[in-house]
Each structure stands twice: as C-alpha cells, then as structure tokens.
Kinemage of the C-alpha trace (Angstrom):
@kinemage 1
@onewidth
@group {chain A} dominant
@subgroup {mainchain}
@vectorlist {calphas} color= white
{ca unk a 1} P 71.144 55.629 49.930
{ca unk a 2} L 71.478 59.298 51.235
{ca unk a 3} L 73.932 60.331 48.663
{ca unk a 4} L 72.227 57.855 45.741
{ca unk a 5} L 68.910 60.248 46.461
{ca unk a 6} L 71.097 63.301 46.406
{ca unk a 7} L 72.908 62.709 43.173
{ca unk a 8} L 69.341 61.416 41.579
{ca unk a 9} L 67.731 65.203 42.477
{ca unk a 10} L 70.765 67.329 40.523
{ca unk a 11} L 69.759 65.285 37.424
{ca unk a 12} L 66.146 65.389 37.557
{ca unk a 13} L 65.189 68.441 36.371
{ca unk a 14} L 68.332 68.909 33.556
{ca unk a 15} L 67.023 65.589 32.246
{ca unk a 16} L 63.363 66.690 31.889
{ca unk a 17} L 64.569 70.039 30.906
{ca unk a 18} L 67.010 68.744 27.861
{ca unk a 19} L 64.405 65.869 26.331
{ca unk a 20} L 61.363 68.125 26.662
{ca unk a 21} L 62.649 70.969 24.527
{ca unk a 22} L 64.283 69.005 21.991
{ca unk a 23} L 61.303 67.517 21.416
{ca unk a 24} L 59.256 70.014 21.224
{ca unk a 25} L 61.941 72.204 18.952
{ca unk a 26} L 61.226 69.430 16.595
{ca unk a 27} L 57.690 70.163 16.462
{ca unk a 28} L 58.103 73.843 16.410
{ca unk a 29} L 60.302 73.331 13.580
{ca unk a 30} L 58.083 71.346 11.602
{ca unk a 31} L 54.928 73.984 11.992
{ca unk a 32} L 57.291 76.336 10.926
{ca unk a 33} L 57.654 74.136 7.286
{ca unk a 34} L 54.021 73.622 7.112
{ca unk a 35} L 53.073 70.393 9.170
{ca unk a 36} L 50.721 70.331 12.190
{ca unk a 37} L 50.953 66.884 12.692
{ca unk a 38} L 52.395 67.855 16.539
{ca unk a 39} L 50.303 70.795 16.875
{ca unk a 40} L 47.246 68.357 16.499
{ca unk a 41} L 48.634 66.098 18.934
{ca unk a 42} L 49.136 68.398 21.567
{ca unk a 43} L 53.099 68.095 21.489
{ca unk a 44} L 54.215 71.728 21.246
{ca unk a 45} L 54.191 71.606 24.754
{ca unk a 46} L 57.136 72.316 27.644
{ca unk a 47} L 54.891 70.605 29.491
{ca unk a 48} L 57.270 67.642 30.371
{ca unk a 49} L 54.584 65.138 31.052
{ca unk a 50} L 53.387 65.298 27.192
{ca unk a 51} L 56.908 64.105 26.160
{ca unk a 52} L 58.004 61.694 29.300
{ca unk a 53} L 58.614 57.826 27.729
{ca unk a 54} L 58.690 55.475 30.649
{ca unk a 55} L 61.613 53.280 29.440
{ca unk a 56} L 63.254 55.976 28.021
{ca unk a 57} L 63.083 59.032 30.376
{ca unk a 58} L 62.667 56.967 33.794
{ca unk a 59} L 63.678 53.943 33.585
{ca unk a 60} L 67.229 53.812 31.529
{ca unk a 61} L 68.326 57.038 33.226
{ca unk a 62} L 67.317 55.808 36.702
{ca unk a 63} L 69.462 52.642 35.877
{ca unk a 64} L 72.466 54.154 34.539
{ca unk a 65} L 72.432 56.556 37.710
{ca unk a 66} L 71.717 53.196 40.188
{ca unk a 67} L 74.848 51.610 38.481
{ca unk a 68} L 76.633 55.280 38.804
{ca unk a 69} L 77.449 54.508 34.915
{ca unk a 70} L 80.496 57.013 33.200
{ca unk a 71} L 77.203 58.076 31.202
{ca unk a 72} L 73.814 59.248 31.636
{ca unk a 73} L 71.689 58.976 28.523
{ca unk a 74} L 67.512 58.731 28.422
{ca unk a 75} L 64.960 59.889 25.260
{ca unk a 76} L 61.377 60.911 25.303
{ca unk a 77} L 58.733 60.071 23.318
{ca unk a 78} L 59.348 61.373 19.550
{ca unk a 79} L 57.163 64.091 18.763
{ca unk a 80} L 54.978 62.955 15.081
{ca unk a 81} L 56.022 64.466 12.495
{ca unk a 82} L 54.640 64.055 8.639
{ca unk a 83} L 58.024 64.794 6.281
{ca unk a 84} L 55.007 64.817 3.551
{ca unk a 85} L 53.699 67.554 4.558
{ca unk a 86} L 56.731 69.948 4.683
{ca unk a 87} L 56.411 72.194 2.098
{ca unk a 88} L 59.882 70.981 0.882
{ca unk a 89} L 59.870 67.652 2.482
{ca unk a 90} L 63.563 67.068 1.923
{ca unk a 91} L 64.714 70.445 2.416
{ca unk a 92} L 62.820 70.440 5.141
{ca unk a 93} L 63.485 67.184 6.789
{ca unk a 94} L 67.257 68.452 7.855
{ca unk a 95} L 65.769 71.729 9.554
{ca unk a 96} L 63.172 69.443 11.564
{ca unk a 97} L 65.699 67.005 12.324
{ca unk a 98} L 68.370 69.229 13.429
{ca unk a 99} L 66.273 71.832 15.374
{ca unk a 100} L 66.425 68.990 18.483
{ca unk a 101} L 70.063 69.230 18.759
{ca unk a 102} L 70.037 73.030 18.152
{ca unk a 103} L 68.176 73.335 20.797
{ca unk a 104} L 70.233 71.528 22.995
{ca unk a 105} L 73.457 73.548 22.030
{ca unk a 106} L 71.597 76.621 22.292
{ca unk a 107} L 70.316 74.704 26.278
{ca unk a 108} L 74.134 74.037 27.176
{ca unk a 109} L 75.316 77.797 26.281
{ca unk a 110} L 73.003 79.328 28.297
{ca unk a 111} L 73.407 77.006 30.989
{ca unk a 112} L 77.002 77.701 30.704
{ca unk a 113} L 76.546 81.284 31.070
{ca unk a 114} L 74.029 80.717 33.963
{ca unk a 115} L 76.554 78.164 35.838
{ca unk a 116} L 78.649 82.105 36.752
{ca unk a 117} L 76.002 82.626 38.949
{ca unk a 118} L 74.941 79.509 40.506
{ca unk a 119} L 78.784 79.706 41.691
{ca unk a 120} L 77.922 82.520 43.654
{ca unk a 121} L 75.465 81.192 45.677
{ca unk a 122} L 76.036 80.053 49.243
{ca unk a 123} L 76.105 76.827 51.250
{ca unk a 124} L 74.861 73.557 50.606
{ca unk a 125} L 71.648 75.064 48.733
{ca unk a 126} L 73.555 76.673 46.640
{ca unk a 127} L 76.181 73.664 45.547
{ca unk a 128} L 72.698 71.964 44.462
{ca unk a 129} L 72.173 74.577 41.844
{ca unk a 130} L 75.283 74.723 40.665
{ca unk a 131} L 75.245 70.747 40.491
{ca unk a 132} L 72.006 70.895 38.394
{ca unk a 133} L 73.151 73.732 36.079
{ca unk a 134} L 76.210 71.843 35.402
{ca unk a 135} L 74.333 68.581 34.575
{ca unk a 136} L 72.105 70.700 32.398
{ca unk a 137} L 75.093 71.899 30.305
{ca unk a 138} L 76.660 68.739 30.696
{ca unk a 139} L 74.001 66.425 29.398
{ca unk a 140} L 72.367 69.059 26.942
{ca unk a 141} L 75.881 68.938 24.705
{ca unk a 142} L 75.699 64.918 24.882
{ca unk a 143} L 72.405 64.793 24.105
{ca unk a 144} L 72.813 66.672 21.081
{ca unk a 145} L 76.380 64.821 19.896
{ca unk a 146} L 74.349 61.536 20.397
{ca unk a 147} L 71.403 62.636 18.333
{ca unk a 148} L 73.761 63.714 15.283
{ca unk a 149} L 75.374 60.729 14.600
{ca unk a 150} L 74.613 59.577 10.947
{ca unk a 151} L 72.358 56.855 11.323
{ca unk a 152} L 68.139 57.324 11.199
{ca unk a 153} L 66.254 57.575 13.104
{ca unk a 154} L 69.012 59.671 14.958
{ca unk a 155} L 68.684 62.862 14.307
{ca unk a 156} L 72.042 62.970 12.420
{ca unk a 157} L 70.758 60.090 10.475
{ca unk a 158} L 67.606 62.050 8.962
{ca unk a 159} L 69.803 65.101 8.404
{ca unk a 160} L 72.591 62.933 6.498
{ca unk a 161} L 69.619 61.230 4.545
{ca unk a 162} L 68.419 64.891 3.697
{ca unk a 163} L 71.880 66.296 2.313
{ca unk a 164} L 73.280 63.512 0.820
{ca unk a 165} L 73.402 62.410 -2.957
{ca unk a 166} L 70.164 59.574 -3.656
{ca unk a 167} L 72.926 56.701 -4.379
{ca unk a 168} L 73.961 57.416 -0.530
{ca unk a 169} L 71.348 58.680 0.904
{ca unk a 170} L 68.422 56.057 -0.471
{ca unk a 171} L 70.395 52.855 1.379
{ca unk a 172} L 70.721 55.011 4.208
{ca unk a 173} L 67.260 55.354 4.801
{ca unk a 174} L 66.929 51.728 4.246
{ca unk a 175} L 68.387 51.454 7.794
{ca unk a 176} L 66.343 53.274 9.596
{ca unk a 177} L 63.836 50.190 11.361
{ca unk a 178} L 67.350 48.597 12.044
{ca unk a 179} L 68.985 51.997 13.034
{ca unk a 180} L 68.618 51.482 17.253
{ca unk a 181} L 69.604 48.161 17.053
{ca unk a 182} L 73.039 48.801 15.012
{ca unk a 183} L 73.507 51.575 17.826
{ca unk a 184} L 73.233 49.352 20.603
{ca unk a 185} L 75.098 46.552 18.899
{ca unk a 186} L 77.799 49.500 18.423
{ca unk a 187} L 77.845 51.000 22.080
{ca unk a 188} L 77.383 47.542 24.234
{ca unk a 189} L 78.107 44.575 22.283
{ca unk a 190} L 81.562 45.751 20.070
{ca unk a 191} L 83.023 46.987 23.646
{ca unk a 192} L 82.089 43.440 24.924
{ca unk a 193} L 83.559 41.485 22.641
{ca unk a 194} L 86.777 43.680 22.284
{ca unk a 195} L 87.234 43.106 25.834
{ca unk a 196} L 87.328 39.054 25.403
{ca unk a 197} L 89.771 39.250 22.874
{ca unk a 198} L 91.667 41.813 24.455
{ca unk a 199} L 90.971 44.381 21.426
{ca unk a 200} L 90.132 48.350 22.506
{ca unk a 201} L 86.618 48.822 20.812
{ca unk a 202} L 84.791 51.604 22.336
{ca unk a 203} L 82.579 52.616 19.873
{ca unk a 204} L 80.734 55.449 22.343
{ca unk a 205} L 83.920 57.014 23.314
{ca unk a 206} L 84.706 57.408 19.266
{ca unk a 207} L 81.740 58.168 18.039
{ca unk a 208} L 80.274 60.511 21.040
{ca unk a 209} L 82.989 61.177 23.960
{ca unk a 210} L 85.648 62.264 22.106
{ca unk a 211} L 83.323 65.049 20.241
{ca unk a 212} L 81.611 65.281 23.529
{ca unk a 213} L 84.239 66.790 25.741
{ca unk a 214} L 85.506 68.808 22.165
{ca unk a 215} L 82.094 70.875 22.617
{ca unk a 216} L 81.983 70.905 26.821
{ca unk a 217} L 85.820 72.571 26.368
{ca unk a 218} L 84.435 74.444 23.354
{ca unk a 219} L 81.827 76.304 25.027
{ca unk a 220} L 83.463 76.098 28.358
{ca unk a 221} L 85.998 78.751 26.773
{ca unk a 222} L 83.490 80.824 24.752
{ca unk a 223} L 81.717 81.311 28.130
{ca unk a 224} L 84.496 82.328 30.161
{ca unk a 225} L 85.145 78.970 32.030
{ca unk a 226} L 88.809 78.603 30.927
C-alpha cells in the first residue's frame, strides 16, 4: 500500500500539469485566431480544477496506476472551441488543434532540461523530484504522440482533416463521433483477439510506443541525457 501511495504522488502533479496546459494551449490558440468561445467559458485557466474530467483525469489514470499498467494515459475536459469563428476556420483549425501537443513537447523539453537539477538534489526528498520531473517529461511526450494520431477528435485527426485534400479529408471528418471508439477497438480489443489466435497485434505499441520512445531518446540527446 506504502509504495502504491508513493508511486501515485510522483504522478500527480505531472498528470495535472501535462492535461491542464494542453488544454488550455488550445484555447489560447484559438483567441489568438479570433474565437472566445473558451475565454467566455472561463477555460484559459492553469487553474487545474477548470479542466479536471472525473473519468478521464482521476479515474482511468488511478486505474492504470492500481493495475501498475506498462502505460499511464488520462484526458481532461476539452476546452470549447467554435472552428466557425476562426478567422480562417480551416487554416486555423490545424494551429488550434496542434497547439495541445506543442505544448506538451515544448512541457517535456523543459522538463528534460530541469531533470539536471532535480539529480542534484539529496536524499529521499530529492529522488521524489527527480521521480516527478521524469514522469512529467515522460508522460508530456506520450501525451502529445497519442493526441497526433490521425483520427478526430484526436488532435492529429483535426490537423489531418485541416491539411488534407476534401476527397480525404471530408470522409475523415465523417469519423469523428466514431473516432474514440475505433481507438479503443484499436488499443484493447485487436491486442485481444491477436492473442487468441496467437497473432502479434499491438496496435498502441505501433501506432504510439514505437514513436514514443523515438521522441523520449530524441530529446533525451538534445538535452544532454545521452
């Protein structure tokens, strides 16, 4: 229970950290184009509490943590945003869209860079920093490799619908009330089945580990790490 508590508190904060300001990039982004909508909701916040989802920021995470799952993954709630009233709605529908993954690149560099110091610092205070600086930069890069893949209403999805031709990018769209349901299909159910008939079908280590640890070594090097 001790250590279960322990390894809970070095992910508390990153997670808050990483889902607040993505959000709230995206609605910083979007003022920036010429919609409110988030301003007017009171979502250009780092206020955490403005952007917690229950299922999505407590409860999944605490679950994948209580089953000490290869993965942590959680979302907050999505801050509004009116693509009609961009001042180039398509144009400006990629910026918007990709400003929540930006951010979390831009998150995982600096805690990168920060994770020299927390090194330095003594005893077991100190290894508790360093734990929680690395799960920032750790969890920052997945959350943005997650977010980018090309289906809506990822992140990736809306930026793929944005810079693709119409013949491509109008189906695409289509998929968007279906688009969480394909991804869990993907990630759980594929894996599943592969594993009955013997078949390797890990969709999430394709799709997201495999770029995932590309990035971690990536910036890991840029930053002096390696």
């Amino acid at each position: 229970m001790t250590s279960d508590l322990y390894l809970t508190s070095t992910w508390i904060l990153p997670l808050l950290l990483a889902i607040t300001l993505h959000e709230a990039a995206h609605g910083y982004a979007a003022l920036r184009f010429g919609d409110d909508t988030a301003l007017r909701a009171g979502r250009l916040s780092l206020n955490p509490l403005r952007h917690v989802d229950l299922f999505g920021t407590i409860i999944i995470p605490g679950l994948l943590l209580l089953a000490r799952a290869p993965f942590l993954f959680g979302y907050a709630k999505p801050v509004p945003v009116d693509f009609y009233r961009l001042n180039n709605p398509r144009r400006d529908m990629v910026w918007v869209a990709a400003a929540g993954p930006g951010a979390n690149i831009a998150i995982a560099v600096a805690a990168a860079l920060a994770l020299h110091a927390a090194e330095l610092l003594p005893g077991a205070g100190g290894r508790w920093v360093e734990l929680n600086v690395l799960n920032l930069f750790r969890f920052n890069v997945l959350l943005a490799v997650f977010n980018m893949l090309p289906l809506p209403p990822l992140d990736g999805g809306r930026v793929a619908v944005g810079l693709l031709p119409d013949p491509i990018a109008a189906p695409l769209a289509r998929l968007e009330p279906y688009g969480l349901f394909i991804l869990i299909g993907a990630i759980f159910l594929l894996p599943y089945i592969g594993s009955q008939l013997g078949v390797d079908i890990n969709i999430f280590n394709w799709l997201v580990g495999i770029p995932f640890q590309f990035l971690v070594d990536l910036i890991a090097t840029l930053t002096g790490h390696v």
